[in-house]
N, C-alpha and C positions, 0 to 999 in steps of 0.2 A: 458272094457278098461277104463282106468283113464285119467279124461279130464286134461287139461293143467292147472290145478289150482291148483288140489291134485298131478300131478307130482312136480308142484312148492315148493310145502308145506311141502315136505317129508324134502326138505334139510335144511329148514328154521329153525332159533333156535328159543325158545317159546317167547311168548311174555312177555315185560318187568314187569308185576304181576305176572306171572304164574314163572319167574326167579328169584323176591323174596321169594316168598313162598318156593320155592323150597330153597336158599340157608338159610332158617334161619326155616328149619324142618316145615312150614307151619303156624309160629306165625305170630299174625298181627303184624301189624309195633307198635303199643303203647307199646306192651309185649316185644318186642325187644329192644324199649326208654329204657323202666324202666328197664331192666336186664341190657342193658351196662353202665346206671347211679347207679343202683347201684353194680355193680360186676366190672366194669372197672372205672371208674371216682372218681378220689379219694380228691378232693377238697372237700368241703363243700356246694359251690355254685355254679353256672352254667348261662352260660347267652347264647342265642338264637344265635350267633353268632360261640361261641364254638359248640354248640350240630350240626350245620350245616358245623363246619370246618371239626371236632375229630370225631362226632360221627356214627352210622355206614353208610354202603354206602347207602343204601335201603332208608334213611330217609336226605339227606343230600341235602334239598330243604329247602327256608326259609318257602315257603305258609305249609306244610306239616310239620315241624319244630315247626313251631306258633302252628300248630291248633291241634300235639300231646300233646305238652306242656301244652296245654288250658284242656285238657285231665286229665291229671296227674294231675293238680290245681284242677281238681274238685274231682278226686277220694284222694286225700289226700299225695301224693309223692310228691306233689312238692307246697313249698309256695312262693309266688312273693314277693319279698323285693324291695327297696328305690334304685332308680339310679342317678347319677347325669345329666345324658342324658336324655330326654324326648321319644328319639326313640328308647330307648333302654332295652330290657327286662333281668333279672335278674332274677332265682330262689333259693330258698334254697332246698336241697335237703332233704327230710324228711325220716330216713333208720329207725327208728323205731317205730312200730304203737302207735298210741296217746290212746287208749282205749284196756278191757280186755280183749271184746268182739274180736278185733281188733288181739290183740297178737293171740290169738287162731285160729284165720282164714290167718293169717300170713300178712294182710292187713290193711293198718290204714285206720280209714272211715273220 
């Protein structure tokens, strides 16, 4: 007989990681970042404030915002440029790789 916790559990919808993975095919949230900046976001630049208005829903928190973008800066998709706001972050979006090596693996380093 099933105790009252797994009856409860049957009707329950998954929980809110298990419901990202699931609507965006099981990619982590970064590989999500970088596809809809570069296949949907068609500006040149991008600043922190957009990516948490426009971009998708699974990522659309500032602490998680910051710290995918901190991400992309280090693998080479995104470079930080000049604000005239001190709180305010800006990137450039970088759509083609900087090195040969780079081209050929489809990724800039």
């Amino acid at each position: 007989m099933a105790s009252l916790f797994e009856r409860l559990d049957k009707g329950r919808p998954p929980p809110a990681e298990e419901a990202i993975r699931q609507s965006h095919k099981g990619l982590p949230p970064v590989e999500i970042l970088l596809d809809w900046l570069v296949n949907y976001w068609t500006k040149p630049t991008i600043t922190a404030r957009e990516i948490y208005t426009w971009g998708p829903n699974c990522i659309r928190d500032k602490k998680t915002t910051l710290s995918l973008a901190q991400i992309l800066v280090e693998r080479g998709w995104l470079a930080p440029t000049e604000t005239h706001q001190r709180n305010k972050q800006r990137w450039k979006i970088v759509r083609e790789p900087n090195t040969p090596a780079a081209a050929e693996s489809g990724r800039p380093t």
